[in-house]
N, C-alpha and C positions, 0 to 999 in steps of 0.2 A: 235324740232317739228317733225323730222322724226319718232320718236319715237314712237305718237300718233299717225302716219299714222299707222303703223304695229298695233299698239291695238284695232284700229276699228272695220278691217276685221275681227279680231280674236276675239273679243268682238262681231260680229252677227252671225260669225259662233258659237261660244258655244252659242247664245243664238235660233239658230237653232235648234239647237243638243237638247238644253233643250225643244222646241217645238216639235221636233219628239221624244224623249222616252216618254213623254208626251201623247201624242196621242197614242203611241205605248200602253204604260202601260194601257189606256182606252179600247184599242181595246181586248186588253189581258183579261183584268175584263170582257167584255161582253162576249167572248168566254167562259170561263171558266164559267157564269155561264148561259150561254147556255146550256153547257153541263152538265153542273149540276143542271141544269134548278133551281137556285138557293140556293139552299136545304141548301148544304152546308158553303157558304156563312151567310146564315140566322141563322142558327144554331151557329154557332161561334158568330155572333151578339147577341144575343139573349142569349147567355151563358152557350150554355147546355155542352159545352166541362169546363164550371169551375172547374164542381166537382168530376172530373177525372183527375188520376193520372196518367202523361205519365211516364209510365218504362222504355222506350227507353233514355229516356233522361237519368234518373237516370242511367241506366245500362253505357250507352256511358262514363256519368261521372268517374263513379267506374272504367271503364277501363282504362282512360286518367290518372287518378290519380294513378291505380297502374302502367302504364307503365312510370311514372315522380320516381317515387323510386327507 
């Protein structure tokens, strides 16, 4: 039984933990599009970044790959 004792405390605290990045992660969304006064947000919703092609990524790859040879 002692056992259950120790998992409780530790079973509210991560479910604390999951309550505050929780809230954290909310507070973060609204800043961000505060300051982006949403723009950006929307636009990724909305899909206008679909039919663009990120080169960064590609590039990053091409470098990973030849530095694995």
């Amino acid at each position: 039984m002692r056992g259950g004792a120790v998992a409780e405390p530790a079973k509210k605290v991560a479910q604390q933990t999951e309550e505050r990045l929780e809230n954290l992660a909310d507070t973060v969304r609204e800043k961000f599009d505060k300051v982006t006064e949403g723009t950006f947000r929307d636009r990724i919703k909305e899909g206008r970044f679909a039919d663009q092609t990120d080169h960064g990524v590609d590039q990053a790859r091409a470098e990973t790959e030849r530095k694995q040879d």
